[in-house]
C-alpha positions as CSV (number, residue, x, y, z in Angstrom):
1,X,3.2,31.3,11.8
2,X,-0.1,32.3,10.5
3,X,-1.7,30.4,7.4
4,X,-0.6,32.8,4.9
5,X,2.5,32.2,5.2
6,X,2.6,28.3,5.8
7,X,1.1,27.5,2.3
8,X,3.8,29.9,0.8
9,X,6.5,28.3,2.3
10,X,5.2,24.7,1.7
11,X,4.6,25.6,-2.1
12,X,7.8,26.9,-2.2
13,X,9.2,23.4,-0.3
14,X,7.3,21.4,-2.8
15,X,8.9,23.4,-5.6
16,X,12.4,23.2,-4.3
17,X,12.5,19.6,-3.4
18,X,11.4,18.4,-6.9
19,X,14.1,20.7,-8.3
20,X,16.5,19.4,-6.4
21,X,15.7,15.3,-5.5
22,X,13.5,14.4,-8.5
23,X,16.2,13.4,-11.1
24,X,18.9,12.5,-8.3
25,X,16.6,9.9,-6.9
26,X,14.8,8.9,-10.1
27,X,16.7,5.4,-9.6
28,X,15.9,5.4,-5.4
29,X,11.9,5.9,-6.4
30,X,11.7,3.5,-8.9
31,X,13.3,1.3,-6.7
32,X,10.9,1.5,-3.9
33,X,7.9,1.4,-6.5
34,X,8.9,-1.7,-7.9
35,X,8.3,-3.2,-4.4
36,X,5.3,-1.3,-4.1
37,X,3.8,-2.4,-7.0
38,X,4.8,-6.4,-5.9
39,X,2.7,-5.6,-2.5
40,X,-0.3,-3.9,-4.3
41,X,-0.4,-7.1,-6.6
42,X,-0.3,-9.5,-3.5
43,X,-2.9,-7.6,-2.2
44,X,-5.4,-7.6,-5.4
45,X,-4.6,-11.5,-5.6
46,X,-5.8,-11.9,-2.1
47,X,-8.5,-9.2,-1.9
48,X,-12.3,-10.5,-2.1
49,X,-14.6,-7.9,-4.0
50,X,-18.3,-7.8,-3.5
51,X,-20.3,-8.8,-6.4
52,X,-21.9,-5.6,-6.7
53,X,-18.7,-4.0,-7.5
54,X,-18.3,-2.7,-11.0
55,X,-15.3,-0.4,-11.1
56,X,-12.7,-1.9,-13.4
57,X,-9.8,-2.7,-12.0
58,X,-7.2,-1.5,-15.4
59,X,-4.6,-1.2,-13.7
60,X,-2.9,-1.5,-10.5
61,X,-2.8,2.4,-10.6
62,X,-6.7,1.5,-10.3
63,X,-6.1,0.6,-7.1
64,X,-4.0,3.8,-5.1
65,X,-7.2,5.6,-5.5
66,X,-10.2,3.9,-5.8
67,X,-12.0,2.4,-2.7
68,X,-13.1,-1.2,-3.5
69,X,-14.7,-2.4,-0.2
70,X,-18.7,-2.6,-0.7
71,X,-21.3,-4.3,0.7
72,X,-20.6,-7.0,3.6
73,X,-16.9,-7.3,1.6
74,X,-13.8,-5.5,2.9
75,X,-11.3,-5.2,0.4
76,X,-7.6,-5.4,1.4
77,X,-6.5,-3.8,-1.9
78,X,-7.9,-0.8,0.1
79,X,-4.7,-0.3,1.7
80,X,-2.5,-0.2,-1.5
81,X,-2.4,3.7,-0.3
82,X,-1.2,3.0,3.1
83,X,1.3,0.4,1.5
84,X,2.7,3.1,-1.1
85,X,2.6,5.8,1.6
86,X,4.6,3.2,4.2
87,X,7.3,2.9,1.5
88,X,7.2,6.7,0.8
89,X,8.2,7.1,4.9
90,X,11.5,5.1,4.4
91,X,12.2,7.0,1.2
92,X,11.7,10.3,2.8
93,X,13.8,8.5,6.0
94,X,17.4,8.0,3.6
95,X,16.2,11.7,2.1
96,X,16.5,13.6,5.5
97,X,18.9,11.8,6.6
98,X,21.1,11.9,3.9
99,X,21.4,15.7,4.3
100,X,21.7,15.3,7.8
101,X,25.0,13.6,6.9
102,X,25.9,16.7,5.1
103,X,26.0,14.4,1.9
104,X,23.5,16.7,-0.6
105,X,26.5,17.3,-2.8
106,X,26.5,13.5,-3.8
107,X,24.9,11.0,-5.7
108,X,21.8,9.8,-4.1
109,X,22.0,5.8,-4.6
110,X,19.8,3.3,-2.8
111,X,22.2,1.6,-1.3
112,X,23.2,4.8,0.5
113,X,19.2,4.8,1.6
114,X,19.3,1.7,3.2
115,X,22.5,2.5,5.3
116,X,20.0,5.4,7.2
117,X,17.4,2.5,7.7
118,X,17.8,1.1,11.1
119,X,15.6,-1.8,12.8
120,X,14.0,0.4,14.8
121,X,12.4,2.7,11.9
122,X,11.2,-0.9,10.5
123,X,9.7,-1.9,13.2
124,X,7.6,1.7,13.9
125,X,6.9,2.0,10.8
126,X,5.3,-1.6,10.3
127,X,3.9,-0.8,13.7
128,X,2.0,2.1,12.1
129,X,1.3,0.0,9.0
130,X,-0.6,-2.6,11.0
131,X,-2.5,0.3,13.5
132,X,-3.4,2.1,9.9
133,X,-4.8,-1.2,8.0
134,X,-7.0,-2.0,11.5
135,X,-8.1,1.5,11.7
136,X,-9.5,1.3,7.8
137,X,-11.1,-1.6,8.5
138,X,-12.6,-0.7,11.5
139,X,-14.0,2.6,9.6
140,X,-15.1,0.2,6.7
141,X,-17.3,-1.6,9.6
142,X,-18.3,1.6,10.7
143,X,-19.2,3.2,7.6
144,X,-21.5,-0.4,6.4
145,X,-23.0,-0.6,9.6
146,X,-24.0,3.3,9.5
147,X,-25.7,2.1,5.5
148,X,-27.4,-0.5,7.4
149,X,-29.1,1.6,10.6
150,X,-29.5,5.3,9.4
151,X,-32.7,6.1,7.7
152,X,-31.9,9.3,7.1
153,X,-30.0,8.7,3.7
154,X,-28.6,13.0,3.6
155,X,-27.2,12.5,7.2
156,X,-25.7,9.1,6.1
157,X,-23.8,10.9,2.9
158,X,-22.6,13.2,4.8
159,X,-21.0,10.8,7.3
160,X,-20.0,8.4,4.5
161,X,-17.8,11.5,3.2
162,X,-16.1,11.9,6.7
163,X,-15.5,8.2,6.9
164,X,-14.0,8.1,3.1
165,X,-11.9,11.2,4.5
166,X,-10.4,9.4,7.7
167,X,-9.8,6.5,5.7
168,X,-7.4,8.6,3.1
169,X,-6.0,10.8,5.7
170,X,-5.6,8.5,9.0
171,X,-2.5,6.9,7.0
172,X,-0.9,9.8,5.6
173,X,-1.0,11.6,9.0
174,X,0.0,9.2,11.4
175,X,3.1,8.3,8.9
176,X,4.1,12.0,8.6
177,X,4.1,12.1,12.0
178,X,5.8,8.7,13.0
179,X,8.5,9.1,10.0
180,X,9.2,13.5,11.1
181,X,9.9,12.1,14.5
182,X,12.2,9.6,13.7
183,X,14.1,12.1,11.5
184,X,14.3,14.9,13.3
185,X,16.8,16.0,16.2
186,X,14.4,18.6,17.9
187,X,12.2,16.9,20.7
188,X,9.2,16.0,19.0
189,X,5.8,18.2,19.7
190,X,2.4,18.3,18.3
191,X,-0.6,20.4,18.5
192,X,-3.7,20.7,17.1
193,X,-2.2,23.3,14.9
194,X,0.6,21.5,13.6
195,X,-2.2,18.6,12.9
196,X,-4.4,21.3,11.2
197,X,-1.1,22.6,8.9
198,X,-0.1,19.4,8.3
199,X,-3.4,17.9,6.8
200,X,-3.8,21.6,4.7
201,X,-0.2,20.4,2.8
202,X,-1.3,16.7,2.8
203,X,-4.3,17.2,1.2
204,X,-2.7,19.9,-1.5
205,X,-0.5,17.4,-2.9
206,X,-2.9,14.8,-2.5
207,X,-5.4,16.3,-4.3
208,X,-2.9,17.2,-6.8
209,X,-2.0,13.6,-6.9
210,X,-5.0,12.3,-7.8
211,X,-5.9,14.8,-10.7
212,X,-2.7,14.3,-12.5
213,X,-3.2,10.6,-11.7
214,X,-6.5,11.3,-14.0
215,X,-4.8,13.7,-16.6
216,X,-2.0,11.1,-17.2
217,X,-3.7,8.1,-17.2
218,X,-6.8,9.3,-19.7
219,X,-4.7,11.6,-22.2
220,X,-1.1,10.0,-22.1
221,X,-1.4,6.3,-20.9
222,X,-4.6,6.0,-23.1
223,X,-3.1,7.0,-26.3
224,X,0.5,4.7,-25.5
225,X,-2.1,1.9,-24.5
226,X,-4.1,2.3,-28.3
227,X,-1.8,-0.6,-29.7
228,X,-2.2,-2.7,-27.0
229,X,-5.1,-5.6,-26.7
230,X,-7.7,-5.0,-22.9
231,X,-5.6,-8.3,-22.1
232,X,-2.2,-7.0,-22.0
233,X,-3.5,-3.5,-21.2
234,X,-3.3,-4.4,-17.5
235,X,0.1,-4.9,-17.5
236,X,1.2,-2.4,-19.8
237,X,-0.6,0.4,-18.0
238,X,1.1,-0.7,-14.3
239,X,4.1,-1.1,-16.1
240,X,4.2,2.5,-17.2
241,X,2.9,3.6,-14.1
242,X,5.5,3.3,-11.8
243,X,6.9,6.2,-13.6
244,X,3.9,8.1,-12.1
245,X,3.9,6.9,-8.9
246,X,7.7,7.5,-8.5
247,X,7.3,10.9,-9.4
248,X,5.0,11.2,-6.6
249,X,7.4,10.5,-3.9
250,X,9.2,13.6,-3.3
251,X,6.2,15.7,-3.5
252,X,4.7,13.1,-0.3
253,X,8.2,13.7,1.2
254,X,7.3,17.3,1.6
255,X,3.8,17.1,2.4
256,X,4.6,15.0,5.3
257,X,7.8,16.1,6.7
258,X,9.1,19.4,5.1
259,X,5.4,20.6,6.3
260,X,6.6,20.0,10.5
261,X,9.5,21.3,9.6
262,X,8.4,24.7,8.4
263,X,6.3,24.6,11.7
264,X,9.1,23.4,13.8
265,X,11.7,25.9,12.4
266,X,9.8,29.0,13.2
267,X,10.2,28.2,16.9
């Protein structure tokens, strides 16, 4: 399959799964942001910031994608992505495996989700969780230590980009991977290709992602959030915004899955 026709298919995946999941699992996403959201907020509570660090934190959307790690500081917060995108793997799990079961004609509950589960998915995926949370702070290490010993500040901004790019993509690969394997019945290969294809529809969405994330949160949340005091902006804000980042799991679903599939389907 030649790029050409990979994007067409995957637009046309991305298209056809919101079409047909996004309203049945409205309840399902919610669900699984709720607990997201619990994590993320663990996380801020426990995260040390640099005091250099002036991004303002209005939200816990602020935190899915903005890096806060500066300095000599490593910010666990950084891995509200990897949290979100470790709960988007069991979603997409119950999703596949639903129709697997030849149940697409019914009412997708959570409860029906959690029957697909099984303690071996937790355990990889956790397993990948933990490999993914070293590996960004490894990276982090990497990327301070690079600030520290490089004099030559172009080649340094350069590498810094690369870095920020492993540390966004790292996650999202390895749980596409991890999560299409433990869905699928076909024997599970890669290849550079299939790595290639599957970052091109990773970084689509997640580029969509992030400017709708924008659009939404400066020209809808902004006006909703008018009446509101900064104090209980905060709150209202992540309230509200697990609307957004539930919206965001079917389109992840098919970034990280429907993509191998595509791949694995033309052989």
């Amino acid at each position: 399959m030649n790029l050409k026709t990979f994007i067409k298919k995957q637009f046309e995946d991305f298209i056809e799964v919101y079409d047909k999941y996004l309203i049945r699992t409205s309840g399902i996403t919610l669900t699984y942001t709720l607990f997201c959201f619990l994590a993320i907020a663990l996380l801020a509570r426990f995260s040390d910031f640099d005091p250099s660090v002036l991004k303002k934190q209005f939200s816990l959307l602020s935190y899915f994608f903005t890096r806060y790690s500066k300095g000599n500081t490593y910010s666990i917060v950084d891995l509200s992505k990897t949290v979100f995108i470790f709960f988007v793997s069991f979603f997409s799990l119950g999703l596949t495996r639903s129709n697997l079961n030849k149940q697409e004609n019914t009412e997708l509950k959570i409860t029906n989700f959690l029957k697909q589960i099984f303690v071996k998915d937790i355990l990889e995926l956790m397993g990948i969780l933990f490999l993914c949370s070293i590996i960004d702070y490894v990276l982090f290490q990497i990327d301070r230590f690079s600030n520290s010993n490089i004099d030559n500040n172009d080649f340094y901004v350069l590498l810094h980009g690369f870095i920020l790019l492993f540390r966004v993509y790292i996650p999202l690969i390895f749980f596409g991977l991890t999560t299409y394997r433990l869905s699928s019945n076909k024997k599970f290969k890669i290849n550079f290709k299939k790595l290639i294809f599957l970052f091109i529809s990773l970084w689509f969405f997640n580029e969509f992602a992030y400017e709708l994330s924008i659009f939404v949160r400066n020209h809808i949340f902004g006006f909703i959030l008018l009446p509101f005091s900064a104090e209980k902006q905060y709150f209202v804000e992540s309230f509200i915004g697990m609307i957004l980042i539930a919206f965001y799991f079917v389109g992840y679903h098919s970034a990280m899955v429907s993509s191998l599939k595509i791949l694995d389907d033309e052989n």
